[in-house]
C-alpha positions as CSV (number, residue, x, y, z in Angstrom):
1,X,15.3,-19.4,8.7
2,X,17.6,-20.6,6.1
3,X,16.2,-23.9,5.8
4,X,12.6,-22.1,4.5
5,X,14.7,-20.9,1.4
6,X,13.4,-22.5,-1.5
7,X,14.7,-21.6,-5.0
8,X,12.2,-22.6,-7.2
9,X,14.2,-23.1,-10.1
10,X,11.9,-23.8,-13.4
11,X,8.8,-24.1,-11.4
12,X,7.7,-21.8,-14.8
13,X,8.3,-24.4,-16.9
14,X,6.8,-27.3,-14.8
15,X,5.2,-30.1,-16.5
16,X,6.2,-28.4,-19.8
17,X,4.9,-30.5,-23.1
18,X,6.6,-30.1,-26.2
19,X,2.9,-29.8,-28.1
20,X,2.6,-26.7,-25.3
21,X,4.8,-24.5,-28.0
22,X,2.2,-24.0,-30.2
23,X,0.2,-21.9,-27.9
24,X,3.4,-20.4,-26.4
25,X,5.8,-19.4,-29.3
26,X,2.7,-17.4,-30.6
27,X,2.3,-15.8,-27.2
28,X,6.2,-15.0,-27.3
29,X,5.8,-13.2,-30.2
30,X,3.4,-11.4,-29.1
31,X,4.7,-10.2,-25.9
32,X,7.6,-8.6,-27.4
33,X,5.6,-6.9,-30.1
34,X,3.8,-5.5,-27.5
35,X,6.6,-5.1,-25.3
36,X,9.4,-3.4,-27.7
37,X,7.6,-0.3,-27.9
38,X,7.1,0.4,-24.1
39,X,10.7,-1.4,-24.0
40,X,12.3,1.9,-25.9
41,X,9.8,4.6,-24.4
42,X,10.0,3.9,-21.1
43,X,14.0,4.4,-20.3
44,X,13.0,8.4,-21.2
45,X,11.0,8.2,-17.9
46,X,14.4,8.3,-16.1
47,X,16.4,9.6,-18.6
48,X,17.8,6.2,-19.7
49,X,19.3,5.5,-23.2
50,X,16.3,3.1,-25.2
51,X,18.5,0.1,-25.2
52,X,18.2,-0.1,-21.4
53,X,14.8,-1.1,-21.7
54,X,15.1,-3.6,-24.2
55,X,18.4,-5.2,-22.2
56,X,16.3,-5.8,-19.4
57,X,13.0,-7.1,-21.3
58,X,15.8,-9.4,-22.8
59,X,17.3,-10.7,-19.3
60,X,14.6,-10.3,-16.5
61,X,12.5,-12.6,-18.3
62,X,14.7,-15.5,-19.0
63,X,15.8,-14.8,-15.0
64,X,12.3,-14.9,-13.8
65,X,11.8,-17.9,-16.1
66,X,14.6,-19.8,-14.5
67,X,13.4,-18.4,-11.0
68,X,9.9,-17.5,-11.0
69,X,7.1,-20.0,-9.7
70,X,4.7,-18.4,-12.1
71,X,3.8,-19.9,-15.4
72,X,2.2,-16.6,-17.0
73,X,3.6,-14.0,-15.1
74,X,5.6,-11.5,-17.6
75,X,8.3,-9.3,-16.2
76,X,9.7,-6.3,-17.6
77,X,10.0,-2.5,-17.8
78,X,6.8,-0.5,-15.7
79,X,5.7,2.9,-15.6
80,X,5.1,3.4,-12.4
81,X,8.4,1.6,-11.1
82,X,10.5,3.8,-13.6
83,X,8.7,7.0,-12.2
84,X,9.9,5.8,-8.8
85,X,13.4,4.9,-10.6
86,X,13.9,8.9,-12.2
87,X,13.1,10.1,-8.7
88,X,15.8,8.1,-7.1
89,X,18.6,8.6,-9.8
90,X,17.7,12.7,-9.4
91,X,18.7,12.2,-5.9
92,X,21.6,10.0,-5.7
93,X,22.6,12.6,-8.8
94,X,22.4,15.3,-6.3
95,X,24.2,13.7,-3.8
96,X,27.3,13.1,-6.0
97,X,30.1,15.5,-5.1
98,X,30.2,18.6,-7.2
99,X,32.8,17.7,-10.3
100,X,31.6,14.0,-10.3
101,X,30.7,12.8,-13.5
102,X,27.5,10.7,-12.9
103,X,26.7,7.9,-14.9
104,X,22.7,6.9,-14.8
105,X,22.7,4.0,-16.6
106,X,25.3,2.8,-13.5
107,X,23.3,4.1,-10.8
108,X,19.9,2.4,-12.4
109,X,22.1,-0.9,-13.0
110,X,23.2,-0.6,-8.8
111,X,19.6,0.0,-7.9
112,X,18.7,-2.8,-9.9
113,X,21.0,-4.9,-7.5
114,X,20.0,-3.3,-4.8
115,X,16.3,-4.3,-5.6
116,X,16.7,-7.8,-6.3
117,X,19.1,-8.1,-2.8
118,X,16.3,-6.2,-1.1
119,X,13.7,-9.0,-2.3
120,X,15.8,-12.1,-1.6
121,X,16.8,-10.5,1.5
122,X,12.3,-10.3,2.2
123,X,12.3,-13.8,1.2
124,X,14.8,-15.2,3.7
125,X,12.8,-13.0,6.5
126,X,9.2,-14.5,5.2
127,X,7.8,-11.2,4.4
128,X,5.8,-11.7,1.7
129,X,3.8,-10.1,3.8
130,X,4.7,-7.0,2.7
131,X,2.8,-7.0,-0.1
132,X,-0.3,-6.1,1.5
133,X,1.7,-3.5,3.5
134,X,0.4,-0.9,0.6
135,X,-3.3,-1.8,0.3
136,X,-4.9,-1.6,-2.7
137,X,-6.9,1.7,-2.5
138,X,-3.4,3.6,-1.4
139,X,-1.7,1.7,-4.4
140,X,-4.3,2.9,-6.9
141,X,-4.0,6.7,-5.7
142,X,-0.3,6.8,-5.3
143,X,-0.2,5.1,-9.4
144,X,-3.1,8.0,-10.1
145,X,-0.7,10.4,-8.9
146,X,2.6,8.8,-10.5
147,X,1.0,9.2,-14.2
148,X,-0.3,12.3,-13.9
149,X,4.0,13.0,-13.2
150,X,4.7,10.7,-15.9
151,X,2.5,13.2,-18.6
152,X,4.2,16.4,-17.2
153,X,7.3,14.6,-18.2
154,X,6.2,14.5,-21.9
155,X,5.9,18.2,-22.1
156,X,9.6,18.6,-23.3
157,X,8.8,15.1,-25.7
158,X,5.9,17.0,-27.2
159,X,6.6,20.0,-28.2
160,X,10.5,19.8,-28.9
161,X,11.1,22.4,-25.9
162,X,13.9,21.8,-23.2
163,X,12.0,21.8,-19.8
164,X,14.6,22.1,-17.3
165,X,11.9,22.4,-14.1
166,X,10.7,19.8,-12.1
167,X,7.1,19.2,-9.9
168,X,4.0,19.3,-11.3
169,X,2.9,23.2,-12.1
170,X,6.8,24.2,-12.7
171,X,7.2,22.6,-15.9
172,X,3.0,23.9,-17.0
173,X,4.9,27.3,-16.4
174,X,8.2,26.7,-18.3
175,X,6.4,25.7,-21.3
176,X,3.6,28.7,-21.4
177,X,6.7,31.2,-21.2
178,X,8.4,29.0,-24.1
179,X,5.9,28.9,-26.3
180,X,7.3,30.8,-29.1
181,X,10.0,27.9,-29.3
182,X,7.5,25.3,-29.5
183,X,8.6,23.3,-32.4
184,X,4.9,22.6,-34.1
185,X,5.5,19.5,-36.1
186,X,6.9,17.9,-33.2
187,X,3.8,18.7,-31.5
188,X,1.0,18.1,-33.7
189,X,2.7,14.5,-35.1
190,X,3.2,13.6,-31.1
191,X,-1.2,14.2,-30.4
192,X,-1.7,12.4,-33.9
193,X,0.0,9.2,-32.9
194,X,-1.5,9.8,-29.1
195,X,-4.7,9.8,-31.1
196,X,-3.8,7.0,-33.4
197,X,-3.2,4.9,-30.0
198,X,-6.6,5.8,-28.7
199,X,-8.4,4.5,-32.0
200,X,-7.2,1.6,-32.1
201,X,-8.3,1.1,-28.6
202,X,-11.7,2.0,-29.2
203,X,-11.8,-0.1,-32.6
204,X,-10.2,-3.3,-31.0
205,X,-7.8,-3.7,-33.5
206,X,-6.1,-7.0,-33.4
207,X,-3.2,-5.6,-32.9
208,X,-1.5,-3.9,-30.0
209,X,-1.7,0.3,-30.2
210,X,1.8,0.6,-29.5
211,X,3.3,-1.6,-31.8
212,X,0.8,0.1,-35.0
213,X,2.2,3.4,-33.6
214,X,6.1,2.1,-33.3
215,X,5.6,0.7,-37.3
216,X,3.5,4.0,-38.7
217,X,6.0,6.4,-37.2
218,X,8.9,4.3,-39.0
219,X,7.7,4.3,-42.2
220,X,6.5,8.1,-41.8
221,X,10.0,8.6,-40.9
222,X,11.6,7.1,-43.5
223,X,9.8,8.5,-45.8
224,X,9.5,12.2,-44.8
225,X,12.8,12.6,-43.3
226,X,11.8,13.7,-39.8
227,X,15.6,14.3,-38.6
228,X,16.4,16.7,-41.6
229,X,12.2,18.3,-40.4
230,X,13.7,19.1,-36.5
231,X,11.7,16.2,-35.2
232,X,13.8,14.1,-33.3
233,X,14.4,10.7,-33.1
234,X,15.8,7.8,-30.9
235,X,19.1,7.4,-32.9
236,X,21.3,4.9,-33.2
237,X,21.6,1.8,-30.6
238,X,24.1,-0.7,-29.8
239,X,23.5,-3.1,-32.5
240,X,25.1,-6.1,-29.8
241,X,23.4,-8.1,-27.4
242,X,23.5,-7.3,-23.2
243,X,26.7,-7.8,-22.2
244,X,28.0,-8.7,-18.5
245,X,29.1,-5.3,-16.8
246,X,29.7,-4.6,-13.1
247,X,30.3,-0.7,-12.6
248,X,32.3,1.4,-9.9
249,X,29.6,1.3,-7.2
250,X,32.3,2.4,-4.7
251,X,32.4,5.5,-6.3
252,X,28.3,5.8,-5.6
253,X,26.8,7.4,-2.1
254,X,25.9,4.2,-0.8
255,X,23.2,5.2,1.7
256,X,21.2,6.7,-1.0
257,X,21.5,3.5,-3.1
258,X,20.6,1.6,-0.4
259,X,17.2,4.1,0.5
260,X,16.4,4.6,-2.9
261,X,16.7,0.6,-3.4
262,X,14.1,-0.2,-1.0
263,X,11.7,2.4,-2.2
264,X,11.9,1.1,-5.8
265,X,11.8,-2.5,-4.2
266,X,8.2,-1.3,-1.9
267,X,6.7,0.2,-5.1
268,X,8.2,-2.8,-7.6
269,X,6.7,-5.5,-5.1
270,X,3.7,-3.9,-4.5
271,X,2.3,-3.2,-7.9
272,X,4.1,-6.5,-9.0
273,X,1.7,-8.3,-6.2
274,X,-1.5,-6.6,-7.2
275,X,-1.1,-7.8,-10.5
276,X,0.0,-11.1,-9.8
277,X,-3.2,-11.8,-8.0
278,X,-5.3,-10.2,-10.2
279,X,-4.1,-12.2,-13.0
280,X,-4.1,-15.4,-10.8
281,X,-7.6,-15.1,-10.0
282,X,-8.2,-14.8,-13.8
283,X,-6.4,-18.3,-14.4
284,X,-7.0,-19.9,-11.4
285,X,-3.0,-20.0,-10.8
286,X,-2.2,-19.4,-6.9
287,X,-0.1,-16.8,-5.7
288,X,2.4,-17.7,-3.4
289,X,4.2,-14.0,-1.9
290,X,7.1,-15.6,-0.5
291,X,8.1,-17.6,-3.9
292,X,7.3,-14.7,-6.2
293,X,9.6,-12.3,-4.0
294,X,12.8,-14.7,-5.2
295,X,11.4,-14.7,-9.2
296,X,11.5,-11.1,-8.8
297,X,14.4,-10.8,-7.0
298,X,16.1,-12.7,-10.0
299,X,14.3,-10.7,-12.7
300,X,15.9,-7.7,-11.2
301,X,19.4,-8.9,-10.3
302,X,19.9,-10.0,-13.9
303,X,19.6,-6.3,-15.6
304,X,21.8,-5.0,-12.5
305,X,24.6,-7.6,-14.3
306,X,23.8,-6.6,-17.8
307,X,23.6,-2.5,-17.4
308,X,19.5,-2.4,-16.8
309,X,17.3,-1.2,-14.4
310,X,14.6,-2.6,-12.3
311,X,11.7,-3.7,-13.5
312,X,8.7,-5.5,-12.3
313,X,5.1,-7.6,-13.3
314,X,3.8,-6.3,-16.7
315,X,0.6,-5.9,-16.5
316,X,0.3,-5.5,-20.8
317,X,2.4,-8.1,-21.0
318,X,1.0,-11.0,-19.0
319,X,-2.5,-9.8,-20.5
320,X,-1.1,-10.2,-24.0
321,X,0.0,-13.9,-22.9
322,X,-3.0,-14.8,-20.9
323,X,-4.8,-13.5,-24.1
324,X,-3.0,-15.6,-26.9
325,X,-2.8,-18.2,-24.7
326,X,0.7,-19.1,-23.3
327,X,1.1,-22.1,-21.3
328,X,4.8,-21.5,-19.7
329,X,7.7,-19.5,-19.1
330,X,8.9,-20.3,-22.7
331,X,6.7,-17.4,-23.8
332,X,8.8,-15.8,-22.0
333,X,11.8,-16.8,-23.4
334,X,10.9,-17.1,-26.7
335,X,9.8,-13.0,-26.5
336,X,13.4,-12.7,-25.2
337,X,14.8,-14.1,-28.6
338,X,12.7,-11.9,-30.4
339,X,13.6,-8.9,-29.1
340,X,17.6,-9.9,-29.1
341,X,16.7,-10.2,-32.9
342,X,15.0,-7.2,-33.1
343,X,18.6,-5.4,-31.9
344,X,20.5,-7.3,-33.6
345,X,18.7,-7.3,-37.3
346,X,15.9,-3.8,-36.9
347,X,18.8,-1.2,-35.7
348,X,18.1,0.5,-39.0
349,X,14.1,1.4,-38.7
350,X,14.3,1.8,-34.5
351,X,16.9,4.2,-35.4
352,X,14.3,6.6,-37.3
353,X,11.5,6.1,-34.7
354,X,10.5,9.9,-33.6
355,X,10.8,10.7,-29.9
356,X,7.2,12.4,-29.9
357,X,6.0,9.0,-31.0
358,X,7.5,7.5,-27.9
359,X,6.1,10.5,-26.0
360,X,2.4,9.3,-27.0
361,X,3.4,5.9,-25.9
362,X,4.1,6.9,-22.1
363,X,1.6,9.5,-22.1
364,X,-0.9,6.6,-23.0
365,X,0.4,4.1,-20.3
366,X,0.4,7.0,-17.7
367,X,-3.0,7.8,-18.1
368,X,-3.5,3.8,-18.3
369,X,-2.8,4.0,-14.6
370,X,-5.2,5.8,-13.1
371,X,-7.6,3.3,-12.6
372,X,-11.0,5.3,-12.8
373,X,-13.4,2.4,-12.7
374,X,-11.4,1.3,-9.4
375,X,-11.7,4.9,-7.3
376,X,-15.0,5.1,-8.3
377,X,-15.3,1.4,-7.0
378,X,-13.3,2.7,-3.4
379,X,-15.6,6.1,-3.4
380,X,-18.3,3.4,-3.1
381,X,-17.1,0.7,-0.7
382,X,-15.6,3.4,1.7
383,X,-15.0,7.4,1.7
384,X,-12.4,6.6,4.1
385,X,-10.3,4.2,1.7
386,X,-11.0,6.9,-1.1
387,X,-9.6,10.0,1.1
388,X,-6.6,7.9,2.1
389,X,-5.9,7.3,-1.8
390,X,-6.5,11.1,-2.7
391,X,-3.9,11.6,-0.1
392,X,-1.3,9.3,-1.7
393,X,-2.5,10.5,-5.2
394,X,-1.4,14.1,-3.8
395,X,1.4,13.0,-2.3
396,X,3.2,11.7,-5.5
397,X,1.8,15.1,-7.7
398,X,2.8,17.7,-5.0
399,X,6.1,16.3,-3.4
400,X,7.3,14.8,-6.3
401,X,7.2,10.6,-7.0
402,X,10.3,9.6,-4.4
403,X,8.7,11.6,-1.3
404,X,5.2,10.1,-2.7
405,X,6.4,6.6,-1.7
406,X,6.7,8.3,1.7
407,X,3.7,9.8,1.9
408,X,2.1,6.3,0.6
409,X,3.7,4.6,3.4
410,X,2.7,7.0,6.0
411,X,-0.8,7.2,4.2
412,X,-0.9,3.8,5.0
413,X,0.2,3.2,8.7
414,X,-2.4,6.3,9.5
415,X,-4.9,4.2,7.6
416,X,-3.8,1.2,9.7
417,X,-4.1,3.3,13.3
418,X,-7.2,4.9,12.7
419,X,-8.5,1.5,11.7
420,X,-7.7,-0.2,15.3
421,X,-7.5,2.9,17.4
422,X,-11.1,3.1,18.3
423,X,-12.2,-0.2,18.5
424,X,-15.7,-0.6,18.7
425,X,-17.7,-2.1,21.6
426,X,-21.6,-2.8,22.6
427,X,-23.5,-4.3,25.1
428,X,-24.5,-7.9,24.4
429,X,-28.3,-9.4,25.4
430,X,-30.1,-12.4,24.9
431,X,-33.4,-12.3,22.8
432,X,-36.4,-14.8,24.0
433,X,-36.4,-18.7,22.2
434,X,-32.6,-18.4,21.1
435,X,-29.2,-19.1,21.8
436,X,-26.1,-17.5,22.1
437,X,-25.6,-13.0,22.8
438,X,-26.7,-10.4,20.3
439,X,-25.8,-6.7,19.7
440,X,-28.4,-4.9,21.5
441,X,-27.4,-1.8,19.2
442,X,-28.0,-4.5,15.9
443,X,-30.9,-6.3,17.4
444,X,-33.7,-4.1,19.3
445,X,-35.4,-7.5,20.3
446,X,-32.2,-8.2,22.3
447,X,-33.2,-7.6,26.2
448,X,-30.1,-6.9,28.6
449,X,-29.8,-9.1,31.5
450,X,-30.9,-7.6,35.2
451,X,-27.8,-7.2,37.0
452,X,-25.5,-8.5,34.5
453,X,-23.5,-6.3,31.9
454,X,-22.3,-8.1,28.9
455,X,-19.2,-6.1,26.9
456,X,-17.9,-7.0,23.5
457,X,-14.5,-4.9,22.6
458,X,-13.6,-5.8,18.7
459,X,-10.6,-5.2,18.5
460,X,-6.8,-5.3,20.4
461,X,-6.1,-3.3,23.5
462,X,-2.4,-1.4,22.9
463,X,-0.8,1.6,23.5
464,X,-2.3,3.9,21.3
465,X,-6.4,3.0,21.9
466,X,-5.9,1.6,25.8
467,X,-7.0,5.0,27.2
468,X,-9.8,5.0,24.5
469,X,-10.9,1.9,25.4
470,X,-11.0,2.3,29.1
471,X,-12.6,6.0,28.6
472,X,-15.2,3.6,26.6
473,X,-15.6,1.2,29.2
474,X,-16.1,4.2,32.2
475,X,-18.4,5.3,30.0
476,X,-20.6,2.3,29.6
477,X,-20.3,1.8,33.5
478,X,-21.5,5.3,33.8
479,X,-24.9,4.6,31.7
480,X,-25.5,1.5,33.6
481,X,-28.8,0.7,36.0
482,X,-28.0,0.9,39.5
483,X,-28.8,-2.8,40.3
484,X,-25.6,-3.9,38.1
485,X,-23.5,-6.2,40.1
486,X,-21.6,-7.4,37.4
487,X,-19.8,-6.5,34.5
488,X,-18.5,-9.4,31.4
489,X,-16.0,-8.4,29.6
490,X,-16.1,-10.5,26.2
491,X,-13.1,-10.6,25.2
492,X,-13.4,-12.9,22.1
493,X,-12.8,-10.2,19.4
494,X,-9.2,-9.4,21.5
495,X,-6.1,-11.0,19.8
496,X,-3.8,-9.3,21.9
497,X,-2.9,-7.2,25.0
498,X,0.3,-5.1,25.9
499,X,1.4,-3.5,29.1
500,X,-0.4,-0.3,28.3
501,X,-3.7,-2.2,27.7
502,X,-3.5,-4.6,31.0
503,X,-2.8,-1.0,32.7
504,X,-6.0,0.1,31.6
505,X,-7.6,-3.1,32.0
506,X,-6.3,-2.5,35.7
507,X,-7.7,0.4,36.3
508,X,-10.9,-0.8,34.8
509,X,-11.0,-3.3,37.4
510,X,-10.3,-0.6,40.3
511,X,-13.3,1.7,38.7
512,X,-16.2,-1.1,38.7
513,X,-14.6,-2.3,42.0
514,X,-15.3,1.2,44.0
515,X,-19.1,1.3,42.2
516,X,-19.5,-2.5,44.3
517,X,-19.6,-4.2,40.6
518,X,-17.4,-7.4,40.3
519,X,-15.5,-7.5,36.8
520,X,-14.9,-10.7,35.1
521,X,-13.5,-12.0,31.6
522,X,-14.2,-14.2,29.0
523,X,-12.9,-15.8,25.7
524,X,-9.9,-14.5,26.5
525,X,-6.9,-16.6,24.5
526,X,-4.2,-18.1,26.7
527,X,-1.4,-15.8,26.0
528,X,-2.9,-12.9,26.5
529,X,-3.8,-14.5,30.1
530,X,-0.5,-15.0,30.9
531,X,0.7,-11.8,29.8
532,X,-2.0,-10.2,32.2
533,X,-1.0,-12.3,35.2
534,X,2.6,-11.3,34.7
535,X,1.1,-7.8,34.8
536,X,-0.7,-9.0,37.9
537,X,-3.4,-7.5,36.5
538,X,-5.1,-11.7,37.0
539,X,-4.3,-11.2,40.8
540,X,-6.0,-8.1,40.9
541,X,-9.3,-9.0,38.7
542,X,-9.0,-12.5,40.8
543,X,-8.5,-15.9,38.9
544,X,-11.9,-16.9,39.9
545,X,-13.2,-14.3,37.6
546,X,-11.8,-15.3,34.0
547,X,-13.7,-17.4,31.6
548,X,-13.9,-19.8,29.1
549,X,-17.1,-18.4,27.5
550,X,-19.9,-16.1,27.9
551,X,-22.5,-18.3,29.7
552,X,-19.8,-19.7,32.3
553,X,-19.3,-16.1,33.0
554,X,-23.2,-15.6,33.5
555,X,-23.2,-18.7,35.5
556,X,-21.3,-17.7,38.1
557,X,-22.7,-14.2,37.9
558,X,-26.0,-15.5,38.7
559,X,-24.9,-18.0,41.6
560,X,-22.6,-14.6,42.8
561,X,-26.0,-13.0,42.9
562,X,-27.6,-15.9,44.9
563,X,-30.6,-16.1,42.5
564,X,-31.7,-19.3,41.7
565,X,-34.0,-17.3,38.4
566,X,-33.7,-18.0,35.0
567,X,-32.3,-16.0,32.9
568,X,-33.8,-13.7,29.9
569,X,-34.0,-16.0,27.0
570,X,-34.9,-18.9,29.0
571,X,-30.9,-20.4,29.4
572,X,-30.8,-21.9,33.2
């Protein structure tokens, strides 16, 4: 297990020429221009000083760049991962004896740990697989349901009112009874610079919305005097860089750092791995699951050290360097240095930046989130994939963004049963002047065999759909002429068999048996064989009667009939 633990230390940098820095000092630049302003909105999501966020969109990406097999991946603060991340600090909050003094930014620096142990621990069990364990339409409804949290959450940013509730209609409430405390220039400058984002969106300004937004509301600032207005604003930040901190975690409850780890690591990983692929198929860069989980893990270990939080794949920000052009992980880097000069040398002008400025910011990326285009695409493809994403779109709105990672999960392992728990099956006939067995449901020129019924079950046979199945296959028997002598299972589509399913399988046999009809099997893999012999259920059917293929099964089916006749089709 050990031995398949590979670190792959500046894989991101691989092959790096020094002629490589023209295309990725540019790109640098332009990450953390783009990525300053999210860097200093987001943290509010959680309730997180701003310098959080630019700590960790300092460290995570020089981590991932030592650790990450990805050339233009970009890590850093997300939306939807810091929804997840408020929901989890509310609760290990709670859970804090009563007279505690609780610290977030430690509790967001021990989940960050927690996260980044969570993902090297995947990596040592292989389970980049987990990635698909959210699919893609349950991903896109729970995120659809996450921003529409994420713009409640503004409500308070916006109009300059304490909110106090939580939950989705709670805080609607709060502020319709507060109304008369509404303060009104916070308000109308906070839909002026969500308005300011949204033009130069539509105009395709050059530059990024977020960073024109961050720089107008600076200079309106500093010229207007929104502090003395009421309007408030970030104030001051640490003017040093991230400094090596390890907190009391003793003094944390344990178990919910640990729970509330893993859900931010399931969330993290899973939007990190949508976007890594979607970005790899953009750039023709593969994505290896497994390698990617110890980037992460890094990127995420290395805020936990320097009082961060977790983060994950930017999606603005590895556009913006797939966009300029970056080559390597040194855009990475270098968008590192820039924003360690940006503390160390622009305290002065972040200091002024108003908070409903940084409220339009989030409210933007929240309703970035809810991917339209893509449930419209699922609504298409399949109303089952689209019912299962309003479900986990729901589930984050109504029971709040740490219980909607449940509901996702649960969303998807109903997805996952309803999808194999009725596997379908059809009977199988030849049509005249070809080879090989068609579905006679698919095909009406397919003509059944006289005697001889052909059965293709696609799917497994386990506990939960081993009664269906053999209710199916009594069924079929039931509807079949009375000159059937013989029934073929094909069982090409079966991967695998449990206990349950060779019990049903067994009482198959013992059904056809008392109706005089001999049962037999084909394609059946090898291990699946020798699980049913140790179930004795090969004993029972009779080894004579199992299969390498279809036509050796109607072979002997025709000799066990005595006829000498070809069959439909013309096959001897």
């Amino acid at each position: 297990m050990l031995q398949s633990f590979h670190m792959p230390i500046f894989r991101g940098l691989e092959g790096f020429r020094a002629d490589w820095l023209r295309s990725d000092i540019p790109a640098g630049l332009s990450i953390a221009a783009v990525g300053l302003p999210s860097a200093i909105a987001y943290p509010a999501i959680a309730g997180l000083p701003p310098e959080t966020g630019i700590y960790a969109s300092i460290v995570a990406p020089v981590a991932y760049a030592l650790f990450g097999p990805s050339r233009l991946l970009v890590v850093g603060p997300d939306a939807g991962t810091m929804a997840v991340l408020a929901a989890v600090i509310g609760t290990v909050i709670a859970a804090q004896p009563a007279g505690t003094s609780a610290d977030p930014v430690a509790i967001a620096s021990a989940l960050a740990l927690g996260v980044g142990a969570f993902y090297f621990a995947a990596r040592l069990l292989r389970l980049g697989v987990l990635a698909s364990f959210l699919s893609r339409p349950i991903l896109v409804g729970f995120f659809a349901g996450v921003s529409i949290s994420i713009l409640v959450g503004q409500i308070g940013r916006f109009t300059g009112v304490r909110i106090e509730s939580d939950g989705l209609l709670p805080p609607i409430a709060e502020i319709i009874r507060k109304s008369a405390l509404i303060h009104w220039p916070t308000l109308l400058f906070g839909l002026a610079m969500f308005a300011l984002l949204w033009i130069v969106k539509a105009t395709r300004l050059p530059v990024p919305g977020p960073v024109v937004v961050v720089v107008v509301s600076v200079i309106l600032s500093a010229i207007f005097n929104f502090e003395a207005a009421g309007i408030r604003v970030v104030g001051d930040l640490p003017t040093g860089l991230p400094s090596f901190s390890l907190h009391a975690f003793s003094q944390m409850p344990m178990d919910r750092i640990v729970l509330g780890s893993a859900a931010v690591f399931l969330i993290s990983f899973g939007s990190s791995i949508v976007a890594a692929r979607s970005f790899g198929g953009r750039s023709g860069e593969e994505v290896d699951a497994n390698q990617e989980l110890i980037g992460l893990g890094a990127a995420n270990i290395a805020p936990g050290l320097f009082g961060s939080f977790p983060i994950a794949v930017s999606d603005s920000r590895t556009a913006i360097n797939l966009a300029v052009g970056g080559r390597s992980q040194a855009a990475g880097l270098v968008s590192a240095v820039t924003l360690m000069a940006a503390l160390l040398f622009l305290n002065g002008a972040l200091r002024i930046l108003p908070i409903p400025a940084l409220a339009a910011i989030l409210a933007a990326a929240a309703i970035s989130l809810i991917d339209v285009s893509e449930l419209r695409k699922i609504w298409h493809i399949s109303r089952a994939e689209f019912v299962f994403a309003l479900i986990a779109m729901f589930g984050a709105i109504s029971f709040g963004v740490l219980n909607g990672v449940i509901v996702a999960i649960a969303a998807t392992l109903i997805y996952l049963l309803r999808k194999t728990m009725f596997p379908k099956d059809t009977l199988l006939g030849r049509i005249a002047g070809r080879d090989g067995f068609y579905d006679m449901q698919r095909f009406p020129d397919a003509q059944g065999i006289p005697g001889i019924a052909i059965c293709l079950v696609q799917g497994n046979l386990l506990f939960y759909n081993a009664d269906y199945v053999r209710i199916r296959l009594r069924a079929i028997a039931d509807g079949l002429p009375a000159e059937t002598r013989w029934f073929i299972l094909d069982a090409s589509a079966i991967a695998h068999i449990d206990s349950t399913g060779a019990a049903a399988l067994d009482a198959v046999q013992a059904n056809l048996s008392g109706r005089g009809i001999v049962f037999a099997v084909a394609h059946l893999n090898a291990e699946v064989t020798e699980l049913l012999g140790r179930a004795g259920v090969v004993d029972g059917i009779g080894a004579g009667k199992f299969f390498g293929d279809t036509e050796d099964a109607l072979r002997a089916a025709r000799l066990g009939e005595g006829s000498d006749r070809p069959l439909a089709g013309g096959h001897q």
